[in-house]
PASEBA-1860 file (N, C-alpha, C; in nm, 3 decimals):
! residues 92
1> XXXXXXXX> -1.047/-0.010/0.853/-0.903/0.010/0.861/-0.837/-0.033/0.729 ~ -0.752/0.031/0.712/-0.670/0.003/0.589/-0.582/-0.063/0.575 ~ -0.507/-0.136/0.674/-0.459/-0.287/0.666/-0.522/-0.397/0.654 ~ -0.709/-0.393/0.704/-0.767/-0.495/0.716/-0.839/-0.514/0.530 ~ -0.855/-0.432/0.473/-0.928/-0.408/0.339/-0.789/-0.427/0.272 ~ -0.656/-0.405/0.295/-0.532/-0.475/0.212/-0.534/-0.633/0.245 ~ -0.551/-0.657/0.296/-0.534/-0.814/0.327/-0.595/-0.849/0.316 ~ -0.791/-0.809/0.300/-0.896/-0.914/0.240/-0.838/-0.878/0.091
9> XXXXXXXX> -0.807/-0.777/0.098/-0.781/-0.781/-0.135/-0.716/-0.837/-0.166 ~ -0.581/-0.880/-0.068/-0.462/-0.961/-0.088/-0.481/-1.092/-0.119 ~ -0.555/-1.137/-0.006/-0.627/-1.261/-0.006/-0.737/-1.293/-0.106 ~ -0.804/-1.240/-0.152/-0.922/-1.259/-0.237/-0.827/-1.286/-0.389 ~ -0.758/-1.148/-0.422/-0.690/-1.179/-0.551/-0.599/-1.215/-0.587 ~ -0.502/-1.252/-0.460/-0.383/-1.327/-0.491/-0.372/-1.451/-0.435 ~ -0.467/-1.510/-0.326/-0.406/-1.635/-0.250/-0.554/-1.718/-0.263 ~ -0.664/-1.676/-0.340/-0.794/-1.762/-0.370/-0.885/-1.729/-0.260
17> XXXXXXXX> -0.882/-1.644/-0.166/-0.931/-1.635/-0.053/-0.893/-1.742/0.034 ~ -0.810/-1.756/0.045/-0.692/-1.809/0.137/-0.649/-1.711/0.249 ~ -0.649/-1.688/0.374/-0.545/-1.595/0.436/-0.544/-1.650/0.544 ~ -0.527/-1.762/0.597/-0.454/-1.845/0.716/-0.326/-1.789/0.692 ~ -0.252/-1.762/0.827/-0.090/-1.755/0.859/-0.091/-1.608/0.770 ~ -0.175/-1.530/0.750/-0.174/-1.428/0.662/-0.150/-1.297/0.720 ~ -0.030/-1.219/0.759/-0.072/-1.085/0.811/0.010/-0.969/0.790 ~ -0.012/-0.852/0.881/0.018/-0.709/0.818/0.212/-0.758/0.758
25> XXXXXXXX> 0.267/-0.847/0.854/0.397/-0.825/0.818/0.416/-0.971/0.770 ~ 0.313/-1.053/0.709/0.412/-1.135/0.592/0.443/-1.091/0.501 ~ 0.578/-1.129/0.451/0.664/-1.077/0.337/0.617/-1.131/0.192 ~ 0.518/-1.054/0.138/0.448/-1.092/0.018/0.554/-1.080/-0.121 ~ 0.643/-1.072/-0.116/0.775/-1.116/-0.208/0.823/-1.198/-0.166 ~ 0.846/-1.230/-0.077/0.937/-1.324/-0.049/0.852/-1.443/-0.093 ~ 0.735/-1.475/-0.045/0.689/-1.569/-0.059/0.610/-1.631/-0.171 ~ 0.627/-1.498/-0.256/0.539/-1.484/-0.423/0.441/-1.505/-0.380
33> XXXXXXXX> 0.388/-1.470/-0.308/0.250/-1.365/-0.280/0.211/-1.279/-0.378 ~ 0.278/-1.208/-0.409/0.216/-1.125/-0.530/0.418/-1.108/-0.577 ~ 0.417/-1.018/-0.724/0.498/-1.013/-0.782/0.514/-0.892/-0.864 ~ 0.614/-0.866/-0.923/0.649/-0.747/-1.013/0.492/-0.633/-1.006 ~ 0.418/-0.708/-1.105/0.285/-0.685/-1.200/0.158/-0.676/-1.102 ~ 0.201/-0.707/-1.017/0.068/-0.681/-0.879/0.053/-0.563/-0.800 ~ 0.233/-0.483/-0.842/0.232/-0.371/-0.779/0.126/-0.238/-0.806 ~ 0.126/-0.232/-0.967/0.060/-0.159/-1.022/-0.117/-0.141/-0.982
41> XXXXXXXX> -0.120/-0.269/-0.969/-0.266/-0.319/-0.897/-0.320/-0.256/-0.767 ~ -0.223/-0.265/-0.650/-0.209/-0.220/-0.557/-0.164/-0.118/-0.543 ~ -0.112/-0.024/-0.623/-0.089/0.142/-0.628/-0.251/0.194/-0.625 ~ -0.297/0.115/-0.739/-0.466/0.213/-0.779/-0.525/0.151/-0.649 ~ -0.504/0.019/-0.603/-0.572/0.021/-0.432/-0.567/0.122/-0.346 ~ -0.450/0.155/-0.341/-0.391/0.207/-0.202/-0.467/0.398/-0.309 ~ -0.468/0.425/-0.374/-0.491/0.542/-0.474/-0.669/0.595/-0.397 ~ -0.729/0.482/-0.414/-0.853/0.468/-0.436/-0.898/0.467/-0.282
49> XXXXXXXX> -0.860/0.362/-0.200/-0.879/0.339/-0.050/-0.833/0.428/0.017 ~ -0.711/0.553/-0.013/-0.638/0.590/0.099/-0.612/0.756/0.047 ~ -0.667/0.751/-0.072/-0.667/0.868/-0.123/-0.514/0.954/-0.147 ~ -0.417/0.850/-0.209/-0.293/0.900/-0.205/-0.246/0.870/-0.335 ~ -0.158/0.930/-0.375/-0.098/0.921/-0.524/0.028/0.840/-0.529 ~ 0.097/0.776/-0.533/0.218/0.694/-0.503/0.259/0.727/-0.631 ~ 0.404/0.817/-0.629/0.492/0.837/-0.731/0.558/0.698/-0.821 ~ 0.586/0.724/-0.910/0.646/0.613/-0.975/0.757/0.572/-0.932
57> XXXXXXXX> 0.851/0.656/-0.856/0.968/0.622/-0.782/0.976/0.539/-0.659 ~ 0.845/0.594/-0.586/0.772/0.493/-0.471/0.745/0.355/-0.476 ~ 0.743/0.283/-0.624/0.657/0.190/-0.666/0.800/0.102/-0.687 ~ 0.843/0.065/-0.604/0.992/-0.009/-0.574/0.952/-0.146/-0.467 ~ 1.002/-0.258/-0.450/0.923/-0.398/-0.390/0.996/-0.322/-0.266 ~ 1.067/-0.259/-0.236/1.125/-0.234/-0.046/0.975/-0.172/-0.017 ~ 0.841/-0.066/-0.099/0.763/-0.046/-0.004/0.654/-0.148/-0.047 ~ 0.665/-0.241/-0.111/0.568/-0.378/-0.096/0.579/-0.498/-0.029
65> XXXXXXXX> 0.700/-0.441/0.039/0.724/-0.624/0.114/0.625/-0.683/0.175 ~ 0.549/-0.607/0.280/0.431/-0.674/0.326/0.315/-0.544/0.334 ~ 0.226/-0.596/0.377/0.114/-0.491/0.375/0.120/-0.403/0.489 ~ 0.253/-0.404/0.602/0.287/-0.350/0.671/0.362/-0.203/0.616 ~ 0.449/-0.244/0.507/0.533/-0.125/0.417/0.423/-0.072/0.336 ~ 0.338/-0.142/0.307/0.247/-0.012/0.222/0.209/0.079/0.339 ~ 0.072/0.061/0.445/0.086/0.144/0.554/0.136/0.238/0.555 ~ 0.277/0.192/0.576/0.379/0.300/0.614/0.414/0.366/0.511
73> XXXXXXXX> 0.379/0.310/0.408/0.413/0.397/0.266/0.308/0.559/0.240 ~ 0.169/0.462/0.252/0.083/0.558/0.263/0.108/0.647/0.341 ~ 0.149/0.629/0.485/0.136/0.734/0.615/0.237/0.846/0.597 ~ 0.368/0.763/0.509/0.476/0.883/0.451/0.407/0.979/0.358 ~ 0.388/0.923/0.251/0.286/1.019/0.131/0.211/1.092/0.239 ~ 0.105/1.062/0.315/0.016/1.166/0.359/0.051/1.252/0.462 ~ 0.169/1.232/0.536/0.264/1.308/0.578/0.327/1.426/0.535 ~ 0.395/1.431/0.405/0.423/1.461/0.285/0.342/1.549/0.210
81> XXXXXXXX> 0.252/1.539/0.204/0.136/1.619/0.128/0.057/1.725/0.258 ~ 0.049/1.681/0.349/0.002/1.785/0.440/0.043/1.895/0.450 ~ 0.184/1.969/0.446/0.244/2.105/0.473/0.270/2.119/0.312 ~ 0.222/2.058/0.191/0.191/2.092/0.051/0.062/2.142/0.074 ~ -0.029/2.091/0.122/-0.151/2.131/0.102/-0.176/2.244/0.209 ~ -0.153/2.244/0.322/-0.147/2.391/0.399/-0.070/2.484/0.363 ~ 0.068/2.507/0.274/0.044/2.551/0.180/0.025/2.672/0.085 ~ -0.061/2.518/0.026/-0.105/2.578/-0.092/-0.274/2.640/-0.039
89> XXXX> -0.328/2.618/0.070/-0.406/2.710/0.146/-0.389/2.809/0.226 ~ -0.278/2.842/0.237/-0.201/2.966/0.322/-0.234/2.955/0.459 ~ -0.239/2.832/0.479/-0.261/2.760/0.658/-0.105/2.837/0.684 ~ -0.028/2.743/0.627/0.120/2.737/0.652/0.174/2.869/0.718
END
């Protein structure tokens, strides 16, 4: 699952492998959990794990608050790209 592989990465590279009290909806800004420069990090995560492209406009802390808004970030993008890609296969 792709909340559970965000939150061991979360944990491994931002909290020391720490993740007590750790989950889909703690607010990882709020708590400087991660910051500005971590986003970029976690774009090529979510790129790589989920097979989605996250626009540069996307890449705003409202869809990083917790690893709950990425999720949902992803599920929009691949939402989004489905009736692009049917399409551009003449499903549509």
């Amino acid at each position: 699952m792709l909340g559970n592989k965000l939150l061991a990465y979360i944990a491994e590279n931002y909290l020391g492998g720490e993740c007590q009290q750790f989950a889909l909806d703690t607010p990882l800004l709020e708590l400087n959990i991660i910051d500005s420069s971590a986003l970029f990090d976690l774009v090529d995560l979510l790129r790589r794990e989920a097979g989605v492209t996250v626009p540069l406009k996307a890449v705003v802390p409202t869809n990083f608050k917790s690893v709950q808004h990425m999720l949902d970030l992803v599920e929009r993008l691949q939402s989004e790209s489905r009736p692009a890609l049917a399409q551009a296969v003449g499903v549509a």
